[in-house]
DOFIMAR-39446 format. One record per atom (N, C-alpha, C): residue number from 1; atom name; residue in one letter; x, y, z. Coordinates in steps of 0.2 Angstrom, whole numbers, plus 5000, padded with zeros to 4 digits. Last residue first. Layout:
BEGIN
NUM_CA_A_X_Y_Z
...
! end
This chain:
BEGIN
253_N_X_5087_5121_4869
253_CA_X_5090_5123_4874
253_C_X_5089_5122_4879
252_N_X_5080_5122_4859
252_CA_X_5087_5116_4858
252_C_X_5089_5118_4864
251_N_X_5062_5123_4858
251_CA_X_5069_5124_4859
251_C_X_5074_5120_4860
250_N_X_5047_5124_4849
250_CA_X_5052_5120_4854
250_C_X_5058_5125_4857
249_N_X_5035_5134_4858
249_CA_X_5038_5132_4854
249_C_X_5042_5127_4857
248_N_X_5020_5130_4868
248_CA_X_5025_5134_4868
248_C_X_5030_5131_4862
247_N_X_5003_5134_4872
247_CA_X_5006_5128_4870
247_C_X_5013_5133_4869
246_N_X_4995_5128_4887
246_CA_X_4997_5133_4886
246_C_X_5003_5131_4881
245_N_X_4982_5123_4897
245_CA_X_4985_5123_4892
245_C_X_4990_5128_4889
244_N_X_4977_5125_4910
244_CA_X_4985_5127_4910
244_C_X_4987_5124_4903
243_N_X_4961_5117_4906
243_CA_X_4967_5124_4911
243_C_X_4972_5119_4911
242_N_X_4955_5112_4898
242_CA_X_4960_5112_4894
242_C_X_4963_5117_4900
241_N_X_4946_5098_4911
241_CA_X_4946_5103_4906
241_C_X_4950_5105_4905
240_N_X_4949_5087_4920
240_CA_X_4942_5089_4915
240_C_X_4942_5094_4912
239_N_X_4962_5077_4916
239_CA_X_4961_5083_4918
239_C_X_4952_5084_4915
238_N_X_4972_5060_4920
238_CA_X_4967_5065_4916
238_C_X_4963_5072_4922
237_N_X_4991_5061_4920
237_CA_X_4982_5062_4925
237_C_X_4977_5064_4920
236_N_X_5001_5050_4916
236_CA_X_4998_5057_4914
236_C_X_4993_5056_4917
235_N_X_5020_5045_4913
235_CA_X_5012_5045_4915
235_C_X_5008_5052_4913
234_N_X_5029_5034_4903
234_CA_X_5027_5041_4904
234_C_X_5017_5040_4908
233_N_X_5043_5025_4903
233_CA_X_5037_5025_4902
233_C_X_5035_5033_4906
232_N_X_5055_5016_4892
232_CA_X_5055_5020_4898
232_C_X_5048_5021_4899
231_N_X_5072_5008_4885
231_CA_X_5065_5007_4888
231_C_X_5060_5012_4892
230_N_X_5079_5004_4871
230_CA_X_5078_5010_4878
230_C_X_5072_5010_4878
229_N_X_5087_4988_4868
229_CA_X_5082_4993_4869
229_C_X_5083_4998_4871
228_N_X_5107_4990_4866
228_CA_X_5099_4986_4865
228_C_X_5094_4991_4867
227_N_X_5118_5001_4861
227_CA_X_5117_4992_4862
227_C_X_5112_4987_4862
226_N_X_5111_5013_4849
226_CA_X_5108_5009_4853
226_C_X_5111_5003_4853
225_N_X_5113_5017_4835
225_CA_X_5117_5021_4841
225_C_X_5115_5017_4847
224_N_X_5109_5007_4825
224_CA_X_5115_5011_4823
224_C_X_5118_5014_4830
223_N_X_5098_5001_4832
223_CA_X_5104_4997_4829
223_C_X_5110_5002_4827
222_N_X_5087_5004_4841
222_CA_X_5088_5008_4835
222_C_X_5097_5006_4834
221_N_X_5070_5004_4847
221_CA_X_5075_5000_4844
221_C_X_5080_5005_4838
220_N_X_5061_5011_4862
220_CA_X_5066_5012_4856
220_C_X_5070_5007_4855
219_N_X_5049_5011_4869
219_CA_X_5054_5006_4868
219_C_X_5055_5009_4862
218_N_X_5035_5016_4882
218_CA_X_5038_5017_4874
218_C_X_5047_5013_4875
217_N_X_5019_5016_4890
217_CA_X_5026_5011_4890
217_C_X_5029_5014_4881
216_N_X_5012_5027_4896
216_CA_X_5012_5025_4889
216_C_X_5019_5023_4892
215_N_X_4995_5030_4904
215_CA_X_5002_5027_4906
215_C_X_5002_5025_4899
214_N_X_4985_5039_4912
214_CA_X_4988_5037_4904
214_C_X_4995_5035_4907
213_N_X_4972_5039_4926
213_CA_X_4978_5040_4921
213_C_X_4979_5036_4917
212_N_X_4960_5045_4937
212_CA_X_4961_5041_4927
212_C_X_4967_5043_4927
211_N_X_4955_5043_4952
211_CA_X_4958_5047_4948
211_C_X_4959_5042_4942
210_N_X_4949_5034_4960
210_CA_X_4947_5037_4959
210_C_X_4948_5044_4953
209_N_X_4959_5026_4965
209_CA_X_4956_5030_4969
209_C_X_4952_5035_4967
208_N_X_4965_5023_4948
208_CA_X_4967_5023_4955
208_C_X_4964_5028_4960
207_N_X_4964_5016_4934
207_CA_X_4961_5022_4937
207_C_X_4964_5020_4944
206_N_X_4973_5018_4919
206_CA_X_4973_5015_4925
206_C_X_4970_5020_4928
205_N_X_4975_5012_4903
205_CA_X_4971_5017_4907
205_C_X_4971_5012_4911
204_N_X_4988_5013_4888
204_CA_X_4984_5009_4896
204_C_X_4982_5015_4900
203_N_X_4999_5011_4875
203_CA_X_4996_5016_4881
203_C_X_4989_5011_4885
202_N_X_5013_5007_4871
202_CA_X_5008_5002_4873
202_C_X_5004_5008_4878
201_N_X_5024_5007_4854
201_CA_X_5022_5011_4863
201_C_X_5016_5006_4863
200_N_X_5040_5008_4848
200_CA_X_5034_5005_4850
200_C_X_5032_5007_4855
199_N_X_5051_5015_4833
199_CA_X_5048_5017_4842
199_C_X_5043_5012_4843
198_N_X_5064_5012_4827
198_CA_X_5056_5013_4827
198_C_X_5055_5010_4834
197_N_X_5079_5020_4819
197_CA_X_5076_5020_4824
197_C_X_5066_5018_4823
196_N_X_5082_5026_4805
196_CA_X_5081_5018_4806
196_C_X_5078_5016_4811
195_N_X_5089_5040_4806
195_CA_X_5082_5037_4804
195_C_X_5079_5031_4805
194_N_X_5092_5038_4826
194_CA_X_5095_5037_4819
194_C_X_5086_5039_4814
193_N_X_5095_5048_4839
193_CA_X_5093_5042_4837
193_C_X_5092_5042_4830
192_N_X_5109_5053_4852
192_CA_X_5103_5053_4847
192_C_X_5101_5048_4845
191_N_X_5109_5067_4866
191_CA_X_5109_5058_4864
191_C_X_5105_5059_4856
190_N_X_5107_5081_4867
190_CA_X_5111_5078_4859
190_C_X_5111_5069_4860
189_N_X_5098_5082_4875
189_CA_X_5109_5084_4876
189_C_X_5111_5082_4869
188_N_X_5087_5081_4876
188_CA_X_5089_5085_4872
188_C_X_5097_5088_4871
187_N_X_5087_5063_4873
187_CA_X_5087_5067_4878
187_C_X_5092_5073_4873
186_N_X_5086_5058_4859
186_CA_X_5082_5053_4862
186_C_X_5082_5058_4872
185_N_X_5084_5068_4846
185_CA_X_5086_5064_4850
185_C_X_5084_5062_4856
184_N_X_5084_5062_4828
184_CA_X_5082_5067_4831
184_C_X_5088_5066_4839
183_N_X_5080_5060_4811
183_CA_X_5084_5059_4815
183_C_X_5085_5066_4823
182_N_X_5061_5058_4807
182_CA_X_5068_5062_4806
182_C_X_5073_5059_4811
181_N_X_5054_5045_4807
181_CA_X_5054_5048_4808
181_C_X_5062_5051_4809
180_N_X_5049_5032_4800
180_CA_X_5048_5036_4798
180_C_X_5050_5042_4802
179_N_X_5038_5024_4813
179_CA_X_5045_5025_4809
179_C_X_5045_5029_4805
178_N_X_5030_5018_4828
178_CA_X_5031_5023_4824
178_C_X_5039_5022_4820
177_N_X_5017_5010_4834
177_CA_X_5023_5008_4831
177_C_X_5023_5013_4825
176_N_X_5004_5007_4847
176_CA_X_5007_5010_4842
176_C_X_5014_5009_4839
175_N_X_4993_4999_4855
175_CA_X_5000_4999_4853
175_C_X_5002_5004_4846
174_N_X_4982_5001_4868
174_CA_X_4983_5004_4860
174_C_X_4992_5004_4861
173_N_X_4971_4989_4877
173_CA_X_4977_4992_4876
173_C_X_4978_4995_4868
172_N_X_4958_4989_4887
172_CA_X_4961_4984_4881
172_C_X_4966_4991_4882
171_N_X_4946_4989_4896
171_CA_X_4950_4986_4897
171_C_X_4955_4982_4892
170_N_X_4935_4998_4894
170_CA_X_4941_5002_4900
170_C_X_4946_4992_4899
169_N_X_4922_4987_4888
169_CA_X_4926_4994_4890
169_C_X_4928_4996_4895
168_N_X_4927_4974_4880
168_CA_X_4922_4974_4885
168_C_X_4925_4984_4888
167_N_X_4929_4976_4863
167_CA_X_4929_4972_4869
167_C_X_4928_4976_4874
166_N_X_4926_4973_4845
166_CA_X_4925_4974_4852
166_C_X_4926_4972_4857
165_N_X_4934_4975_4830
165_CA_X_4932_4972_4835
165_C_X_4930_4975_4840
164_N_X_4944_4981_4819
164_CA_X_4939_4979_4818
164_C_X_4935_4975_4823
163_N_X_4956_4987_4823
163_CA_X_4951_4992_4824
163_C_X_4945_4988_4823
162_N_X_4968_4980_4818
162_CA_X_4968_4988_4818
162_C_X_4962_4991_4819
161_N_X_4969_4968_4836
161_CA_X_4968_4968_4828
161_C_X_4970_4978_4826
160_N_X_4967_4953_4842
160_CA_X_4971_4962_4843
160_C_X_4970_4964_4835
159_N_X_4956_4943_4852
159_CA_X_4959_4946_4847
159_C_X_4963_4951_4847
158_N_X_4949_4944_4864
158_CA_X_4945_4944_4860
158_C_X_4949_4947_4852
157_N_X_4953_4943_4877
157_CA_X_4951_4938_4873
157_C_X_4948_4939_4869
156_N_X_4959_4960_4877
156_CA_X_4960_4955_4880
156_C_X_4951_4948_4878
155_N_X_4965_4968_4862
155_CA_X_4960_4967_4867
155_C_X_4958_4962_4871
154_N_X_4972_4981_4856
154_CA_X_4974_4974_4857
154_C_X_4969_4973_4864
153_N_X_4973_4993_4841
153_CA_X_4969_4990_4848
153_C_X_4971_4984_4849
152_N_X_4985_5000_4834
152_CA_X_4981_4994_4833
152_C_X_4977_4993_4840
151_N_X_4993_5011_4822
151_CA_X_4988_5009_4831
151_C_X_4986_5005_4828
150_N_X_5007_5018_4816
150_CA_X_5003_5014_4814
150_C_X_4999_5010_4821
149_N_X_5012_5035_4814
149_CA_X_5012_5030_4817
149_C_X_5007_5025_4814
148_N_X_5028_5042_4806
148_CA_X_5021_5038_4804
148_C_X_5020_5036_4809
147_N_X_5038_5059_4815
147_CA_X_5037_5049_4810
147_C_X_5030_5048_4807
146_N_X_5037_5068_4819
146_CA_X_5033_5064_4822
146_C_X_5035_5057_4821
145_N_X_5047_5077_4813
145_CA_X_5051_5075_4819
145_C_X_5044_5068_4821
144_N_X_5047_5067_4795
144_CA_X_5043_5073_4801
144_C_X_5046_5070_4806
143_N_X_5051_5066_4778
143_CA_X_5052_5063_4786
143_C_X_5051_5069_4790
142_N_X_5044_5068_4765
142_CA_X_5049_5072_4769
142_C_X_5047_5068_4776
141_N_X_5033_5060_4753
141_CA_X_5036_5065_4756
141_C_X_5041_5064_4760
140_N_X_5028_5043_4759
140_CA_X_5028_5050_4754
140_C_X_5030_5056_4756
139_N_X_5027_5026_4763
139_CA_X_5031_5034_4764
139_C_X_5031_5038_4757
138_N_X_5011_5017_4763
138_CA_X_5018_5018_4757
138_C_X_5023_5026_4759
137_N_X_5005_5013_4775
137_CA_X_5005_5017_4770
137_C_X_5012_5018_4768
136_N_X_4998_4999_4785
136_CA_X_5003_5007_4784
136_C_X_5002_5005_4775
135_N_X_4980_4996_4787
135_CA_X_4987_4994_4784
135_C_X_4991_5000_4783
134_N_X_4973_5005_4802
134_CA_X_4973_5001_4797
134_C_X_4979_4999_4793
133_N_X_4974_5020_4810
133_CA_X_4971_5016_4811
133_C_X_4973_5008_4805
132_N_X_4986_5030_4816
132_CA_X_4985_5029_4808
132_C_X_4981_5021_4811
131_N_X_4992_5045_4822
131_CA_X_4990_5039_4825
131_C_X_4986_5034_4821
130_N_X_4998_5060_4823
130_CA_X_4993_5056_4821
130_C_X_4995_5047_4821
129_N_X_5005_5074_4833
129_CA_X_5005_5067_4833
129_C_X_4999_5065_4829
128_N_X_5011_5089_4835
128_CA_X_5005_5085_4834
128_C_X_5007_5078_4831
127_N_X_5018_5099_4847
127_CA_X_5019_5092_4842
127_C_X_5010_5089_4842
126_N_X_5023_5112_4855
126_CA_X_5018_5111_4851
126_C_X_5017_5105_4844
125_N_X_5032_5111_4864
125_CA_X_5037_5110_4857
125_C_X_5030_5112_4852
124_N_X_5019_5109_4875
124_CA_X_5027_5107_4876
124_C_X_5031_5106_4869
123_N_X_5008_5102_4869
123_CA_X_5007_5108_4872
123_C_X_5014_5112_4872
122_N_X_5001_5090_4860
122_CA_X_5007_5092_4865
122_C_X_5008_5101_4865
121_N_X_4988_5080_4854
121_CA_X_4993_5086_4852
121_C_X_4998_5088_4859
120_N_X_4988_5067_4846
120_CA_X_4989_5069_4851
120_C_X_4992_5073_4849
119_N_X_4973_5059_4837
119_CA_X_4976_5063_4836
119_C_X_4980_5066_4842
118_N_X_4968_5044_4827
118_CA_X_4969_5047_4832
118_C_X_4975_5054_4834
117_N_X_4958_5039_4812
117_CA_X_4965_5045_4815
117_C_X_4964_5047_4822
116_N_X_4946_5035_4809
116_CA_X_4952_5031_4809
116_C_X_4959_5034_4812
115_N_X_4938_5044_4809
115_CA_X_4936_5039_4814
115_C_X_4940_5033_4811
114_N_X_4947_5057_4810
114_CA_X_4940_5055_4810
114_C_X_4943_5048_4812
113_N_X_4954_5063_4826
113_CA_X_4954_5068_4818
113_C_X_4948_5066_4814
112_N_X_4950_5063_4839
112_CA_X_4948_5060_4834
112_C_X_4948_5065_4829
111_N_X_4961_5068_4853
111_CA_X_4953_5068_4849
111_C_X_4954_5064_4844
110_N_X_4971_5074_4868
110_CA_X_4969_5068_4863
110_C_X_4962_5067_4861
109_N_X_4983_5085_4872
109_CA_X_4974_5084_4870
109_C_X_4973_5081_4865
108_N_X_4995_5085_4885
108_CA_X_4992_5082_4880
108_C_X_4984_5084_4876
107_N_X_5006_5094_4893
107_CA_X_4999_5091_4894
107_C_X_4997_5088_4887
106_N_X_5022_5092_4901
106_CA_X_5019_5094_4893
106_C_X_5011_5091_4895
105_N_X_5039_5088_4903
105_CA_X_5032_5090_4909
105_C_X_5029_5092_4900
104_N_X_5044_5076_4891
104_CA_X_5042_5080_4895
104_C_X_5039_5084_4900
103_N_X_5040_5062_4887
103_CA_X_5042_5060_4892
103_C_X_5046_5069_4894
102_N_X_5034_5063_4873
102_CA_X_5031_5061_4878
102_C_X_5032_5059_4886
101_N_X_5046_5070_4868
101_CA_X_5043_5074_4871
101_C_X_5035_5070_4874
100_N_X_5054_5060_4865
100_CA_X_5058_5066_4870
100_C_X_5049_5069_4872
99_N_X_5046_5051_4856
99_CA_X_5051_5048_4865
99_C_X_5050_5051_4867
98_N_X_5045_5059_4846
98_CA_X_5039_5056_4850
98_C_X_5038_5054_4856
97_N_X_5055_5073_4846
97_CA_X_5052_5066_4844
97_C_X_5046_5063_4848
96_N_X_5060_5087_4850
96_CA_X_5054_5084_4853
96_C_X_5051_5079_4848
95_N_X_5072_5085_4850
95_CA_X_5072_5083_4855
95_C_X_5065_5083_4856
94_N_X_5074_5093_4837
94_CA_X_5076_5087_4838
94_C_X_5075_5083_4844
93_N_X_5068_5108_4835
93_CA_X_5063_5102_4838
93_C_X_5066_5095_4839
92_N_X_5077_5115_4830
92_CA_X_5077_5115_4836
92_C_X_5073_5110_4839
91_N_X_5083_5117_4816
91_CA_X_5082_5111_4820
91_C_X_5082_5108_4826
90_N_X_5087_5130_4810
90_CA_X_5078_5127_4812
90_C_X_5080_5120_4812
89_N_X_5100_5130_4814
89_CA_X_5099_5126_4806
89_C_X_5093_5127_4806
88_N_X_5100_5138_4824
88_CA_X_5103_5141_4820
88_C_X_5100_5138_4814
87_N_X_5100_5127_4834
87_CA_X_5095_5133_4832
87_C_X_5094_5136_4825
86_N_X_5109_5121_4831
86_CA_X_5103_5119_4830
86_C_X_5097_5124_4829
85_N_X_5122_5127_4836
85_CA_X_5120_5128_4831
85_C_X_5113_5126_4828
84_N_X_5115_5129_4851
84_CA_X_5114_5136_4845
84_C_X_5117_5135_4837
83_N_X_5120_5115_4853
83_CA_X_5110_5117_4855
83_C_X_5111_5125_4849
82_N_X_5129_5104_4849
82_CA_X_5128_5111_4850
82_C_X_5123_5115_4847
81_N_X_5139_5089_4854
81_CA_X_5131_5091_4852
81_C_X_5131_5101_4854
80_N_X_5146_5082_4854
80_CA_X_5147_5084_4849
80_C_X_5140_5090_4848
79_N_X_5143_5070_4863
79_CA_X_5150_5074_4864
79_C_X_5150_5080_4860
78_N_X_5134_5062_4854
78_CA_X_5134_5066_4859
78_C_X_5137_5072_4863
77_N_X_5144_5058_4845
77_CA_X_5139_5063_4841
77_C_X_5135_5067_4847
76_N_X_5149_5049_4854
76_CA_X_5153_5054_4848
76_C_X_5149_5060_4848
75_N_X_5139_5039_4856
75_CA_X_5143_5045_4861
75_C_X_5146_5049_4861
74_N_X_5137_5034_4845
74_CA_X_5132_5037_4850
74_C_X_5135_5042_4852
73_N_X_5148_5028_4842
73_CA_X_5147_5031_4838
73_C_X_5143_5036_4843
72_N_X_5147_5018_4854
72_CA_X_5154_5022_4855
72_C_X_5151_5026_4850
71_N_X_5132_5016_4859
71_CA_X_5138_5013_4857
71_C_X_5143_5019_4855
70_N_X_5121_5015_4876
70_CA_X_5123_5019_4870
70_C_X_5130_5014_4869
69_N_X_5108_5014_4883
69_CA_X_5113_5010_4881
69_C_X_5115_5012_4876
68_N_X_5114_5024_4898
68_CA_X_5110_5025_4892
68_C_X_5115_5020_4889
67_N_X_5119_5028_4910
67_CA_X_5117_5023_4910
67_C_X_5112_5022_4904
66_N_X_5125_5044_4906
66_CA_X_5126_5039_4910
66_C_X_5120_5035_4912
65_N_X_5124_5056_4901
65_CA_X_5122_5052_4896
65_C_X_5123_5046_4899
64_N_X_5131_5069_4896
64_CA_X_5128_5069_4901
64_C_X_5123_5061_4900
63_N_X_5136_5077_4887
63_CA_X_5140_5073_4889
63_C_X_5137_5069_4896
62_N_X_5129_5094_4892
62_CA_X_5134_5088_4885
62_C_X_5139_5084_4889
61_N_X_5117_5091_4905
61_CA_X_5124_5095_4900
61_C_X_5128_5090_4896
60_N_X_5100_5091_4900
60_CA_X_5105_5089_4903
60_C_X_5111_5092_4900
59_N_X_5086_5104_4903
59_CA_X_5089_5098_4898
59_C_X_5098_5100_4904
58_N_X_5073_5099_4915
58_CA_X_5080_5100_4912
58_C_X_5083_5099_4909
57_N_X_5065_5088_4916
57_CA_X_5063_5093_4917
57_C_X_5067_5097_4913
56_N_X_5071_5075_4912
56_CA_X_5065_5076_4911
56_C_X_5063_5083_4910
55_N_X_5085_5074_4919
55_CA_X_5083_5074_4913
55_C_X_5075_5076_4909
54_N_X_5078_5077_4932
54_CA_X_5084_5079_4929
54_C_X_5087_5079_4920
53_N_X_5070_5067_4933
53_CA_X_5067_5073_4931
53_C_X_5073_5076_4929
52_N_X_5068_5052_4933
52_CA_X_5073_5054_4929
52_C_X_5072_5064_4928
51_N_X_5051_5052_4938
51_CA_X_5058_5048_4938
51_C_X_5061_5053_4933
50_N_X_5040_5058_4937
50_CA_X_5039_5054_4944
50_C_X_5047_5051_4944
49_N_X_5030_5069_4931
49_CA_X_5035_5067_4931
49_C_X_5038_5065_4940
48_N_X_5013_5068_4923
48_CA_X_5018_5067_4929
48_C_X_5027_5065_4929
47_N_X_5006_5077_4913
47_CA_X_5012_5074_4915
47_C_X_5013_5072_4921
46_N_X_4989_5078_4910
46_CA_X_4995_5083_4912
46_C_X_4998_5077_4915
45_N_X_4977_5079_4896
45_CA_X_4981_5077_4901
45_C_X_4986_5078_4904
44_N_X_4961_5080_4890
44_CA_X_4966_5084_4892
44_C_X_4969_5079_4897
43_N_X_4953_5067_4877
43_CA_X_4953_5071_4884
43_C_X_4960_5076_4885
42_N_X_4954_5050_4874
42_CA_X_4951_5058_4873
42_C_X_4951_5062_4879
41_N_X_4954_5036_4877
41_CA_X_4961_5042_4877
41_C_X_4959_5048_4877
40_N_X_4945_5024_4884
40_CA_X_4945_5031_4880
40_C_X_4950_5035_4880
39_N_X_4946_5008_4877
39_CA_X_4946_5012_4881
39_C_X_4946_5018_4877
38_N_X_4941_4999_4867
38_CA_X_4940_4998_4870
38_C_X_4942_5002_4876
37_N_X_4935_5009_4850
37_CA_X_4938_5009_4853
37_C_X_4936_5006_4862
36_N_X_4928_5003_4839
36_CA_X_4928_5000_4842
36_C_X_4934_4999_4847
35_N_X_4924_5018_4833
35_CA_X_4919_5015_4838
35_C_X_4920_5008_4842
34_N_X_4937_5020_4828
34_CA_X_4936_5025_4834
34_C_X_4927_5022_4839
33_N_X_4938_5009_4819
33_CA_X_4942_5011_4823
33_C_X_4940_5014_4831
32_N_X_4922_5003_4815
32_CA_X_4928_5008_4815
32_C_X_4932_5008_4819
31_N_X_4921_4987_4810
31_CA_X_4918_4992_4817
31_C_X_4925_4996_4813
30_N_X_4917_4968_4809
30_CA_X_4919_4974_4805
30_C_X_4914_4982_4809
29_N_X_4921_4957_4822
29_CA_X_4916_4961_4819
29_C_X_4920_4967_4815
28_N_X_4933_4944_4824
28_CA_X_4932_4952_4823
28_C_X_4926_4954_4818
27_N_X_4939_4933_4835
27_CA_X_4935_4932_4828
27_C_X_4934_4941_4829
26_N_X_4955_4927_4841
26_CA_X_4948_4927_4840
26_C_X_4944_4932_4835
25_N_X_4968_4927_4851
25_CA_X_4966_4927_4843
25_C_X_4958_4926_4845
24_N_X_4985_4933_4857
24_CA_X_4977_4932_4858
24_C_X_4975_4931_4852
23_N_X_5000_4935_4866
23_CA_X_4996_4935_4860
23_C_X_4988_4931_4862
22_N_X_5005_4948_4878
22_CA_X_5003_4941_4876
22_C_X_4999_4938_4869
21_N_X_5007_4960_4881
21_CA_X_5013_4958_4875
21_C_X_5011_4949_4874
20_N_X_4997_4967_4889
20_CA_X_4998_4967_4881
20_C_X_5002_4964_4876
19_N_X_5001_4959_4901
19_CA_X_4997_4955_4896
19_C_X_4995_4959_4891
18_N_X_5013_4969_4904
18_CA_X_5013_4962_4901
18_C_X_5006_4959_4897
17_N_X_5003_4980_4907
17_CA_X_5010_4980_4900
17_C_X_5012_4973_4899
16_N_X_4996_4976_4916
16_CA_X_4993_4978_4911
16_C_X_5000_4977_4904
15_N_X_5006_4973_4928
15_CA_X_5002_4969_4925
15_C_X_5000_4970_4918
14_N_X_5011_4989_4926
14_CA_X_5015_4983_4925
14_C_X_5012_4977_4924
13_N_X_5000_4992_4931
13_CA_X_5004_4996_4926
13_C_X_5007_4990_4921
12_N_X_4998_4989_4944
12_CA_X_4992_4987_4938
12_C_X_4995_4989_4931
11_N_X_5010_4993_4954
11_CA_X_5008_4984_4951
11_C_X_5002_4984_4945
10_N_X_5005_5007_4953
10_CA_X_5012_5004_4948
10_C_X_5010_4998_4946
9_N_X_4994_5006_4959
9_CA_X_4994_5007_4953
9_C_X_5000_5006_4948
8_N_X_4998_5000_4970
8_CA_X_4993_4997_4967
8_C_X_4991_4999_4960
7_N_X_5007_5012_4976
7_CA_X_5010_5005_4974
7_C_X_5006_5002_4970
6_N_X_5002_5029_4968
6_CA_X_5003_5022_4974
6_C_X_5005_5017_4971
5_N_X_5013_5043_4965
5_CA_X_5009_5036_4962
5_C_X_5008_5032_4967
4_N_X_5011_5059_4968
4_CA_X_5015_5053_4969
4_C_X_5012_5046_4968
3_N_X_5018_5073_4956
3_CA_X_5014_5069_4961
3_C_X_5016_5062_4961
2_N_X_5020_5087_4948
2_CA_X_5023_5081_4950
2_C_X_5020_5076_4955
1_N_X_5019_5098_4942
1_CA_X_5016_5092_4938
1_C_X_5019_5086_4942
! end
């Protein structure tokens, strides 16, 4: 799953992730979500892992956790970490949070639950994700390793909004913003992240040469074990069809 990015695609990466964090305003046609999607995420996708594999690919050993903005509590609880007992509690999925497991080798299949619910499954822990088009929702129930997400389309001149607008196709951005989510962790060594933690992501279509990828920018804030951001980003090839799907449990190991 490993391959190698051109420079022109990074520079579009990074172009693209700045001007979604610029503010825009303008007027909104009333449109579903899923029709006034500006770019297409649907489809089979296969990871690239192009940085950090050592942690990406393998879990790292306890205590393993150098240049992470962690605070003294963090590091405790890291120190502390023991993969059989998790097993043991069924809380072996701690490591496939939203962060950990869109930044494993893992293929994706992104559809439309309906035409407010975006849906991404993962192959790798078999995590399904939903993706919540419109104003969040009051928490009900039990916290899920997924959390709640709450998407918005941001569209270049033309407003950002949760889905009532159009813009021109292949060139808008889906933020997402997830909480709610169980206490997990942020690499399978036991680094952790609190309930209070909330994740932001910014995913982007980039074609290069010919090939489509998913680039998803994600940011963790999380004041309890975090001295500032963790920033990191996940790529992905689009696939024409579901080969080498192949979906596997988690494990704490």
């Amino acid at each position: 799953m490993n391959y190698r990015i051109s420079n022109s695609l990074r520079l579009a990466v990074i172009a693209m992730f700045f001007f979604a964090l610029t503010p825009r305003s303008g007027a909104q046609t009333a449109t579903s979500p899923q029709a006034a999607a500006p770019i297409d995420l649907t489809g089979y996708w296969v990871s690239l892992v192009t940085d950090n594999w050592t942690y990406r690919v393998v879990t790292p050993p306890k205590g393993d956790y150098l240049y992470l903005p962690l605070n003294a509590e963090a590091r405790r609880v890291a120190d502390a970490w023991d993969p059989t007992k998790d097993e043991a509690g069924g809380e072996q999925c701690k490591g496939y949070g939203p962060l950990g497991v869109m930044r494993m080798p893992t293929r994706l299949h992104i559809t439309w639950q309906d035409e407010k619910t975006l849906k991404i499954e993962t192959d790798t822990g078999t995590q399904t994700r939903l993706l919540h088009f419109g104003p969040p929702e009051a928490p009900t129930g039990s916290r899920t390793w997924q959390g709640y997400s709450v998407a918005e389309w941001q569209l270049p001149g033309s407003g950002r909004g949760r889905g009532g607008q159009r813009a021109q196709s292949g060139t808008g951005t889906l933020k997402v913003t997830t909480t709610q989510m169980r206490p997990g962790y942020i690499h399978k060594n036991g680094v952790p992240f609190s309930e209070n933690a909330v994740l932001t992501e910014y995913f982007t279509i980039v074609s290069d040469r010919g090939t489509t990828y998913l680039v998803d920018t994600l940011m963790l804030e999380d004041p309890k074990y975090l001295t500032q951001s963790f920033v990191r980003s996940a790529q992905f090839k689009k696939q024409a069809d579901a080969t080498g799907w192949d979906p596997v449990p988690c494990s704490a190991k």
